[in-house]
VOGU-3710 file (C-alpha; in Angstrom, 3 decimals, decimal comma):
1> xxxxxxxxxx> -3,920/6,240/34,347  -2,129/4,848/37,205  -2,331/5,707/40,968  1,151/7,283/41,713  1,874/5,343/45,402  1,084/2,229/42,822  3,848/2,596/40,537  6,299/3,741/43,182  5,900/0,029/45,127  5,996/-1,793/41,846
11> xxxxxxxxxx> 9,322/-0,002/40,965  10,519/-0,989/44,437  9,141/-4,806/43,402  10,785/-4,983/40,055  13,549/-3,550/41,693  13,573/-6,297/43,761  12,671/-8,824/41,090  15,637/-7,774/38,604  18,163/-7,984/41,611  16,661/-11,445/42,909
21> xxxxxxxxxx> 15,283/-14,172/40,756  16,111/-12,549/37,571  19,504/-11,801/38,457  19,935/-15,607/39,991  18,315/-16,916/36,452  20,456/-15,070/34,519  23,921/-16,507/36,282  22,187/-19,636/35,803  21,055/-19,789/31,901  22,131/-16,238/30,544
31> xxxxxxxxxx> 19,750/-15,023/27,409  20,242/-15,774/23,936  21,336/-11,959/23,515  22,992/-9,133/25,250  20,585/-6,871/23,193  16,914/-7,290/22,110  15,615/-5,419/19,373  12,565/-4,621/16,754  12,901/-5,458/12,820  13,392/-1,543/13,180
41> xxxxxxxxxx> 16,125/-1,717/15,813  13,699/-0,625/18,952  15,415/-1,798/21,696  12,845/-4,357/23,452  12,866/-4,593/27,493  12,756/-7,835/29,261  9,276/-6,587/31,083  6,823/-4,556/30,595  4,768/-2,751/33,367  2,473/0,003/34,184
51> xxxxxxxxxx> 5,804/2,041/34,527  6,617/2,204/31,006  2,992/3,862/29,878  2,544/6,108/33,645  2,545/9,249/31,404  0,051/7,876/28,906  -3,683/9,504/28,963  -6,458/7,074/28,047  -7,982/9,846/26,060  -5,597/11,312/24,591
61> xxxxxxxxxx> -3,490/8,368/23,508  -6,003/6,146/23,098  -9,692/7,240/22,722  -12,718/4,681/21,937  -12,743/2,634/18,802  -14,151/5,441/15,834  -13,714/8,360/18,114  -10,819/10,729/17,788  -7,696/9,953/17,711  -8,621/6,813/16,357
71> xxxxxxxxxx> -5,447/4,588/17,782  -8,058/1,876/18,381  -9,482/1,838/14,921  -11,966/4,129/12,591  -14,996/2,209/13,292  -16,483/1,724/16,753  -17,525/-2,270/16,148  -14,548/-3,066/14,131  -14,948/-6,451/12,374  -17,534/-7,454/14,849
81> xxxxxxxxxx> -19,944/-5,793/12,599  -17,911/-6,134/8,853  -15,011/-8,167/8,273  -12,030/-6,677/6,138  -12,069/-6,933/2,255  -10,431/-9,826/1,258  -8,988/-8,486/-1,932  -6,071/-10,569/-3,358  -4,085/-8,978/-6,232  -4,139/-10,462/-9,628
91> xxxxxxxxxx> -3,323/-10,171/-13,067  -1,319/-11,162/-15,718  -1,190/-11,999/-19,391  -3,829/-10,236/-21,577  -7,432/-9,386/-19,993  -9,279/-12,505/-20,802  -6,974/-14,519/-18,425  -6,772/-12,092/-15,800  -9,846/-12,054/-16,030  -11,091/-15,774/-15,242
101> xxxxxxxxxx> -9,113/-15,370/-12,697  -10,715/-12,129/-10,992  -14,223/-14,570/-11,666  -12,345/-17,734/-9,856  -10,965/-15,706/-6,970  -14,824/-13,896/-6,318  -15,835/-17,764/-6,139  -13,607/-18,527/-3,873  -14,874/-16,065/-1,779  -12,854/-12,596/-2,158
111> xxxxxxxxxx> -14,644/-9,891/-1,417  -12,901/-6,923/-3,335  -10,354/-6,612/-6,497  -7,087/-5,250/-7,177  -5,830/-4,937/-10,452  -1,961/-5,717/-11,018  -0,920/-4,158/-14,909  1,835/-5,399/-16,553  5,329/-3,017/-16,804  4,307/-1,404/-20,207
121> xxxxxxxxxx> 0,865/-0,371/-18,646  2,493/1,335/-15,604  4,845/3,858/-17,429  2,440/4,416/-20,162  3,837/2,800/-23,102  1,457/0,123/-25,219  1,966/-3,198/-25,735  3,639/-2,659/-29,408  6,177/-0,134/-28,544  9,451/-1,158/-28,545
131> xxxxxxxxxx> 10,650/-0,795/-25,215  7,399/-3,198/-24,053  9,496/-6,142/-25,759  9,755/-8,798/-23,623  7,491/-7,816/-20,594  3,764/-7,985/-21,845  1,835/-9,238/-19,631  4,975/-10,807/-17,318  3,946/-9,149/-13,640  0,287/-8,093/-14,293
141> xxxxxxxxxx> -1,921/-7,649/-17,029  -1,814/-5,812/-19,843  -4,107/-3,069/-20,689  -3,961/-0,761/-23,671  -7,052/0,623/-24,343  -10,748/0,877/-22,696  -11,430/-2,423/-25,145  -9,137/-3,621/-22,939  -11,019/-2,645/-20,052  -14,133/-4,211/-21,280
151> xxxxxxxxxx> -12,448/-7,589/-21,513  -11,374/-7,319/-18,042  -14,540/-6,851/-16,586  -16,748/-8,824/-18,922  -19,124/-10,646/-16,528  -18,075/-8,646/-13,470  -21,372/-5,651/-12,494  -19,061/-2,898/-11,207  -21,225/-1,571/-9,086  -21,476/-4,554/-7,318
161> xxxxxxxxxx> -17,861/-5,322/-6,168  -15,090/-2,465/-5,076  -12,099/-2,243/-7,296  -8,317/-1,332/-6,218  -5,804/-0,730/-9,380  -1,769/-0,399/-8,450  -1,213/2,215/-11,031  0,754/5,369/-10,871  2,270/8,124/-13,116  -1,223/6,961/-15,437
171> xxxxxxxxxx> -3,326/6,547/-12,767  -5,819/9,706/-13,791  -6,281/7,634/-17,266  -6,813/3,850/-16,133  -9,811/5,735/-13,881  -11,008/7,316/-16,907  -11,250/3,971/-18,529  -12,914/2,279/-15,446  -15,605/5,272/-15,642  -15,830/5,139/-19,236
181> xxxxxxxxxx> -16,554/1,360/-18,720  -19,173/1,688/-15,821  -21,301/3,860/-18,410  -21,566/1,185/-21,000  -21,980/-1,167/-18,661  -25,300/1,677/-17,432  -23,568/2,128/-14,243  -23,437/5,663/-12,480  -20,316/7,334/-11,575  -21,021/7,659/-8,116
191> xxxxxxxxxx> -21,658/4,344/-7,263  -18,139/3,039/-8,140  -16,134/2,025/-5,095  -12,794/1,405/-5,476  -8,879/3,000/-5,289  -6,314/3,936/-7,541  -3,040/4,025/-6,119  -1,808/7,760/-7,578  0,738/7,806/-5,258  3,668/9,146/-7,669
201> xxxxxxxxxx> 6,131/10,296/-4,648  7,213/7,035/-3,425  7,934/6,201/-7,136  10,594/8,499/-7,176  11,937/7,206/-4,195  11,814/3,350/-4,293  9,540/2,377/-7,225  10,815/3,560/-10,330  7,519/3,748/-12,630  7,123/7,219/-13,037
211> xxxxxxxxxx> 6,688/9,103/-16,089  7,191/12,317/-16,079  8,440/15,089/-13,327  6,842/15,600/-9,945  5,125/19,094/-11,239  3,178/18,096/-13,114  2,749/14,244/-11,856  1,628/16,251/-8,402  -0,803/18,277/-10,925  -2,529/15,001/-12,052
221> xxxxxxxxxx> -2,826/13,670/-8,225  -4,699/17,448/-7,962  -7,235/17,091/-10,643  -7,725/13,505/-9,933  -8,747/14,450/-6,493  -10,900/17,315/-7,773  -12,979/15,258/-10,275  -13,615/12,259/-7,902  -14,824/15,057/-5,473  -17,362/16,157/-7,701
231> xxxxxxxxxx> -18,483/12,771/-9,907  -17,021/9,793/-7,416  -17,482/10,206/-4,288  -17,395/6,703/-3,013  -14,009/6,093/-4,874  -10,469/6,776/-3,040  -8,820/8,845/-5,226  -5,257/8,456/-4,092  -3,854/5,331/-2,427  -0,467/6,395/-0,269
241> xxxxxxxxxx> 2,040/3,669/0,024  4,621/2,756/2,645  4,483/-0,743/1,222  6,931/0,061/-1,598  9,167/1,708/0,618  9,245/-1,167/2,804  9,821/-3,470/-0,077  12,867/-1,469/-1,159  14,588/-1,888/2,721  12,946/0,532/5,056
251> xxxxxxxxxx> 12,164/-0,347/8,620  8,422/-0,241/10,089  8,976/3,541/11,376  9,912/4,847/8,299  7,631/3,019/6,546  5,255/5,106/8,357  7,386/8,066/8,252  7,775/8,357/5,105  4,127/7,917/3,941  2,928/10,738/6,015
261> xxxxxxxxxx> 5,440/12,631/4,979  4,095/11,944/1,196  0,599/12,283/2,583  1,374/15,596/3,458  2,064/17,085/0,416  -0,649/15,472/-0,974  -2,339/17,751/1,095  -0,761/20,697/0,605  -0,787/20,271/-3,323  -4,311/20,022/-3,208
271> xxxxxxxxxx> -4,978/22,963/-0,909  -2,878/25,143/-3,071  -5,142/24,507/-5,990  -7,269/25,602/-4,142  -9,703/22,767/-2,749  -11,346/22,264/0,249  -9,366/19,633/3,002  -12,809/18,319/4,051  -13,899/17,875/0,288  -11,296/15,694/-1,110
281> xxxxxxxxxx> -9,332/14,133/2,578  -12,355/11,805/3,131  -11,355/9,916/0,342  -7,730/9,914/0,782  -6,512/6,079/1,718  -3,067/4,529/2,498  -1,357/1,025/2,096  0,940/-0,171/4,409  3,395/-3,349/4,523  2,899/-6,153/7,062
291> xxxxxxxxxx> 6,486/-7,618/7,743  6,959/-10,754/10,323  7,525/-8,908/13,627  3,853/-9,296/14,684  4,252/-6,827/17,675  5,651/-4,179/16,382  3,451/-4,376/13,183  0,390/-3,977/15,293  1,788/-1,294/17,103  3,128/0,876/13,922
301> xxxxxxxxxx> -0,447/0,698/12,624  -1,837/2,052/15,826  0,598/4,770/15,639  -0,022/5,590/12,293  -3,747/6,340/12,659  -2,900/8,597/16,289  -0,444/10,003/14,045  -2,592/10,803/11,044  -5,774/12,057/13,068  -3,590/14,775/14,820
311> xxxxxxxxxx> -1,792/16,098/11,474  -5,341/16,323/9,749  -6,473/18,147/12,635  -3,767/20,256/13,945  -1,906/20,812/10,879  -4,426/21,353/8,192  -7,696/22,367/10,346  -9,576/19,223/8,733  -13,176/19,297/11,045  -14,920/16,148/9,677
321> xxxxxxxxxx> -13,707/12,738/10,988  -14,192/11,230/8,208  -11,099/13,344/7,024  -8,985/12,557/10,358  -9,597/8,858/9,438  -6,491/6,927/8,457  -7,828/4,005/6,359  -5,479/1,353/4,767  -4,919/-1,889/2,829  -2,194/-4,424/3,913
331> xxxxxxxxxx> -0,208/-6,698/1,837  1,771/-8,735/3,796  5,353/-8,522/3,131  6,942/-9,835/-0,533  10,371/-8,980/0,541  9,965/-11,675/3,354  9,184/-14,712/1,286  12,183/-16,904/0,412  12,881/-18,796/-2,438  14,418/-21,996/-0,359
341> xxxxxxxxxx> 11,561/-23,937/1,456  8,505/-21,895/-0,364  6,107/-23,740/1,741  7,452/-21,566/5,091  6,016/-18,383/3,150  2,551/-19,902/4,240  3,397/-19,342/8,075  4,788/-16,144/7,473  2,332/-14,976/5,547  -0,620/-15,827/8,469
351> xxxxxxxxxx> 1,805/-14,068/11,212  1,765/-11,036/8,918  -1,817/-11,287/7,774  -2,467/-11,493/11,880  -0,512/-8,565/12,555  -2,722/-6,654/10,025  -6,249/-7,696/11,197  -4,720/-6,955/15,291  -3,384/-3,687/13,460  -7,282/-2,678/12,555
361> xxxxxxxxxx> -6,532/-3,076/8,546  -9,781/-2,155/6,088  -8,280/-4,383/3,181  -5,810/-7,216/3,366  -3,983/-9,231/0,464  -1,846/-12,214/1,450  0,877/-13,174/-0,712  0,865/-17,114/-2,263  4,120/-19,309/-1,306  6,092/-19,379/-4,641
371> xxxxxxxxxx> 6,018/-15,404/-5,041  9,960/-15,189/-4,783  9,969/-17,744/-7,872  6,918/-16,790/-9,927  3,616/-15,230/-10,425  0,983/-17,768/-8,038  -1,164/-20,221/-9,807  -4,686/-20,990/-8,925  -3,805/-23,232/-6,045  -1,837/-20,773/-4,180
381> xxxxxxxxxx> -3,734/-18,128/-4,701  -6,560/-20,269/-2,978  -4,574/-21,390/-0,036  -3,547/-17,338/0,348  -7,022/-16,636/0,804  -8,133/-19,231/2,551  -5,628/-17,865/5,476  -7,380/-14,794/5,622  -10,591/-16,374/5,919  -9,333/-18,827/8,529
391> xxxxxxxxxx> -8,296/-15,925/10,293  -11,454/-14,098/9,752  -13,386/-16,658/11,282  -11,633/-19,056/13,200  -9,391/-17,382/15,520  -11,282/-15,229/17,587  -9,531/-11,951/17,120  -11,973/-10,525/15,399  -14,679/-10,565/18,215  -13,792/-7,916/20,111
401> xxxxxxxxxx> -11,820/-4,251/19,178  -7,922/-3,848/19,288  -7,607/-6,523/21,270  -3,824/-5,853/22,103  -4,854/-2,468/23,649  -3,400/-2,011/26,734  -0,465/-4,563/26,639  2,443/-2,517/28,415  5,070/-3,355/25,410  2,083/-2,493/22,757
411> xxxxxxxxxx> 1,074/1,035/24,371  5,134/1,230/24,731  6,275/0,256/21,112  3,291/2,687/20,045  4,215/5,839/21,593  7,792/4,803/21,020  7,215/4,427/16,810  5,080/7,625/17,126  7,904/9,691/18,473  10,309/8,698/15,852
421> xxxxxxxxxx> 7,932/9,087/13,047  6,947/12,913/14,575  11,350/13,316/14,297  11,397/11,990/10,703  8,570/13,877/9,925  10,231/17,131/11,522  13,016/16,805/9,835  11,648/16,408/6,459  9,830/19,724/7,121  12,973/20,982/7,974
431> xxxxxxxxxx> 14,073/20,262/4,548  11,082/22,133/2,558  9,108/18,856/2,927  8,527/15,342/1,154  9,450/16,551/-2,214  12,185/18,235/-1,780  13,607/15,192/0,410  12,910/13,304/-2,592  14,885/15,600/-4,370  17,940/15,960/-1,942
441> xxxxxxxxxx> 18,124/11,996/-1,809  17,435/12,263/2,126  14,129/9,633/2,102  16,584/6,987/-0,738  19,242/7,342/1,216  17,619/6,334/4,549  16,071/3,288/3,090  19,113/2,172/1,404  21,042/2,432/4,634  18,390/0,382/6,309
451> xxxxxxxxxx> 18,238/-1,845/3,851  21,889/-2,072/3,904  21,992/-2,820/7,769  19,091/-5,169/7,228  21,232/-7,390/4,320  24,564/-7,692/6,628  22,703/-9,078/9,520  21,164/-11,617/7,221  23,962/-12,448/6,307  25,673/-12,390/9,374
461> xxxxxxxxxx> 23,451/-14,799/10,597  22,906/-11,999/13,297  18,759/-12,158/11,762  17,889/-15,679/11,235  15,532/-15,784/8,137  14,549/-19,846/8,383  15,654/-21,924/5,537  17,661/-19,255/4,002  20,614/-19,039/6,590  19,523/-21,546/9,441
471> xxxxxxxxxx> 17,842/-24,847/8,943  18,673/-25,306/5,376  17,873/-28,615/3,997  18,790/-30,120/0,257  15,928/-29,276/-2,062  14,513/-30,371/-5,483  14,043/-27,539/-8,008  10,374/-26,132/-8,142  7,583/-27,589/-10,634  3,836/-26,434/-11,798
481> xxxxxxxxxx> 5,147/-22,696/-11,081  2,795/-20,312/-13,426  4,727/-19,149/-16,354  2,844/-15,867/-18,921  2,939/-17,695/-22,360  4,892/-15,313/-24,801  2,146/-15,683/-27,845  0,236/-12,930/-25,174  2,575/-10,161/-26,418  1,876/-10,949/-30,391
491> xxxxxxxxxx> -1,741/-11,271/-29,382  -2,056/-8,028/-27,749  0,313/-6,541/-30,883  -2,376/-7,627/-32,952  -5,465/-6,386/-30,823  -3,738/-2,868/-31,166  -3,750/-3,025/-34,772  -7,224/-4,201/-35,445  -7,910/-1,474/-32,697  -6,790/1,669/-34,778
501> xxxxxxxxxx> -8,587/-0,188/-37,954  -12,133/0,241/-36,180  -12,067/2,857/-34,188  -13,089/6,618/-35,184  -9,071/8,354/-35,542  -10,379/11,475/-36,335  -12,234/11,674/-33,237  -9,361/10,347/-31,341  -7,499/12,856/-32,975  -9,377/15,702/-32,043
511> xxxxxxxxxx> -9,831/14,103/-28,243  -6,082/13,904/-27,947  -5,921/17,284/-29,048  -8,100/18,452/-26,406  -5,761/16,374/-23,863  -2,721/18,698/-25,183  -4,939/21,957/-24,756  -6,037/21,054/-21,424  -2,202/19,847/-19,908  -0,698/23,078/-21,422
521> xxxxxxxxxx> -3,411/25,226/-19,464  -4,839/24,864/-16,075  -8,660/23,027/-17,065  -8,550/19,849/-14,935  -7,152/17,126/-17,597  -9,695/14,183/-16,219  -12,559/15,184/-18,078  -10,568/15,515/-21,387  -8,808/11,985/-20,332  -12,550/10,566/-20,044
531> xxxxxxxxxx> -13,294/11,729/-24,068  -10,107/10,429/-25,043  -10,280/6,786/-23,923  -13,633/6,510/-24,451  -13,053/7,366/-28,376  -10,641/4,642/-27,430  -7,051/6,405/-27,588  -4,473/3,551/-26,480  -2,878/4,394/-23,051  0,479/5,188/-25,123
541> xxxxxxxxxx> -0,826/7,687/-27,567  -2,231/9,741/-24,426  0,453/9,316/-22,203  3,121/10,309/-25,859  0,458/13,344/-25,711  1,379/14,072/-22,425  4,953/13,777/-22,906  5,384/16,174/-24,782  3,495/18,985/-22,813  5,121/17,756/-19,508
551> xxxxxxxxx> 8,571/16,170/-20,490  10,097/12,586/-18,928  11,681/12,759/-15,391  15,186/11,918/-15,521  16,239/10,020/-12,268  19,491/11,415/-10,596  21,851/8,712/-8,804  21,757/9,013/-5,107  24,846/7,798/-3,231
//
């Protein structure tokens, strides 16, 4: 991109420049460090020219916004012609309150939902089993059965808003429900837009709410994709997350590393049952972290899409672009929020939330200020929003496309983040790919030595996180922080039991038989899910169904 008698003078000038003023400044005032680096330990230069991107190929590297390879975003107007969803994640207690929330949030402006469900919910156990004691309803809400459901949504058309649920090892069954729902409520299947997360690898690496063993939790993921295929096509059947990852201590590369690394056998395990790439990869969506170091954040998203263009191309032969698309949702960064001086989680928070709109995001939640203390109440959750719409339309950085494109230390930092994630990636081939990293302890015990290194320079004081180990002031303890009233567990006990009084149990007898038929052969299990919850079968009685045809993973200890 560069003429080559250019860059040889302005080598001779920074030449020049290092050995005269810089040199003089630096005997003068020194730096505040020998060594400059990324939250991911990317060594940063003082300057940036035209030298450190001569090899790059417009192209190639970069392309036109919505043209191949993407690295300056899927769509060719960006948010000059459709802002992000706004979509803040919510829930807790039973379904009634999440649900005047959900109602209070769309007032306020949101644009999409995202379901949170409570511990139970997640590993498939219902809100009277024993080992649900104590954490009904506590970090999301709780949902045992499509009545359930229906109290959830009451008020809420779904074909008229897109909804996102972080669930799991049951993710093929809460999507049964939601399309169970969407026919009472006269809705058709194919106009539901939404995601389910279904992204059981990372749970076995940093997560921990699986159920039962990657076979056949990779044979779910399968027949999930399959059936949305063929009766959803406007819903994202599989959600794959680096943010969890992050969470648990890895840096931004492997964050992205690591994802595609799941992504890819995704892939794979879909191909081998046989489907088409360009059938189900359209729908195929990601989720990504957005951590305080705005500059490299931008740039690891702009990898990740170059990145993921050229795998669904080159590796798997995928011909629509649609299906060389990387699209994601951000949530900016939990594990960044502090407990001392909440009210600083509101400026990191915007940096991050900046990073992600710069970084091209689809979908953006922002975290509320008291998240390292509690669950956010309705004036937080408010003032979280409100950033992204400030953002949205006050700044300016959403008028024109990648607007960082062609900064020397952006176009740097991304080709630098894409060659590490291509050796990651490499190297987990190497080792007979994502799942059998997983089961080696390779990906765990990279993030836990990152997340080591991370911890000692915190507290070090080497990384200054501000209020926690610089600028700490005396504080008062926190008030008015949202607390789930424990009469929500009895309640939802006692929903469950006037449940089973009503219902038809023969018929959910004979439609959690024809669950057990279907996971002990090869017929696709959604369908069967779809009768069973919509004879109302609690989440627990399928999943105890399932159980016993597939067995519980066991988690071994990595060291």
């Amino acid at each position: 991109m560069f003429d080559r008698d250019a860059l040889r003078n302005l080598e001779q000038q920074k030449d020049e420049w290092e050995r005269g003023p810089v040199a003089k400044t630096l005997e003068q005032f020194g730096e505040r460090s020998e060594e400059f680096r990324t939250t991911s330990e990317l060594p940063v230069e003082r300057l940036y020219t035209p030298l450190e991107v001569a090899e790059a190929d417009y192209q190639r590297d970069l392309g036109l916004p919505g043209e191949y390879p993407f690295t300056r975003g899927i769509q060719p107007t960006m948010y000059r012609g459709r802002l992000w969803t706004m979509r803040q994640y919510a829930g807790f207690g039973n379904a009634e309150e999440s649900n005047r929330r959900y109602k209070y949030l769309l007032e306020q402006g949101q644009t999409g939902l995202s379901v949170a469900f409570d511990l139970p919910t997640q590993i498939g156990y219902d809100s009277d089993h024993s080992l649900s004691q104590g954490e009904v309803g506590k970090v999301g809400v709780a949902i045992d059965s499509l009545a359930d459901m229906e109290l959830l949504f009451d008020g809420i058309p779904l074909d008229q808003v897109s909804t996102s649920m972080t669930i799991n090892a049951p993710a093929a069954i809460l999507l049964a429900m939601y399309a169970a729902l969407a026919r009472k409520q006269g809705v058709a299947l194919d106009r539901l837009r939404g995601t389910i997360q279904n992204d059981i690898l990372k749970e076995y690496v940093a997560r921990g709410t699986y159920i039962f063993p990657p076979r056949p939790s990779m044979r779910l993921v399968s027949d999930t994709f399959a059936f949305c295929a063929e009766q959803l096509p406007n819903w994202n059947s599989i959600s794959i997350s680096g943010y969890h990852m992050r969470e648990a201590g890895c840096n931004a590369v492997q964050e992205v590393a690591f994802t595609l690394a799941n992504a890819i056998a995704y892939v794979q395990a879909a191909l081998d049952a046989g489907l088409d790439v360009d059938t189900f990869a359209p729908r195929l969506s990601f989720f990504f972290d957005a951590h305080n170091d705005v500059l490299e954040e931008v740039s690891k998203f702009r990898a990740a899409r170059k990145l993921w263009a050229r795998i669904m191309k080159e590796r798997f032969g995928a011909k629509k672009a649609r299906s060389q698309m990387l699209r994601f949702h951000t949530q900016t960064a939990g594990s960044a929020l502090t407990a001392q001086q909440p009210d600083n989680n509101v400026v990191r928070v915007t940096l991050q939330a900046l990073a992600a709109v710069l970084g091209g995001t689809q979908s953006l939640h922002t975290n509320s200020r008291e998240e390292a203390l509690a669950l956010p109440t309705e004036d937080s959750v408010r003032l979280a929003l409100r950033t992204q719409q400030v953002i949205a339309h006050e700044s300016g950085v959403v008028n024109t496309v990648d607007p960082l494109a062609g900064s020397y230390y952006v176009e740097a930092l991304t080709r630098e983040i894409e060659d590490r994630v291509n050796a990651y990636i490499e190297k987990i081939d190497e080792l007979g790919g994502a799942a059998r990293a997983i089961e080696q302890g390779y990906i765990q015990r990279e993030i836990q030595e990152s997340a080591y290194t991370h911890q000692k320079d915190v507290e070090s004081g080497e990384r200054v996180v501000v209020g926690l180990n610089k600028y700490r002031i005396a504080e008062e303890p926190p008030t008015n922080l949202l607390r789930v009233d424990p009469v929500v567990e009895r309640q939802e006990r006692e929903k469950l039991v006037q449940l089973r009084a009503r219902r038809d149990n023969a018929r959910v007898t004979e439609t959690l038989e024809g669950v057990r038929r279907a996971a002990a052969g090869r017929e696709n299990l959604v369908p069967r899910l779809l009768e069973a919850v919509d004879a109302y079968a609690t989440l627990g009685e399928i999943c105890d169904v399932l159980r016993g045809e597939f067995g519980v993973h066991q988690a071994s200890v990595v060291f």
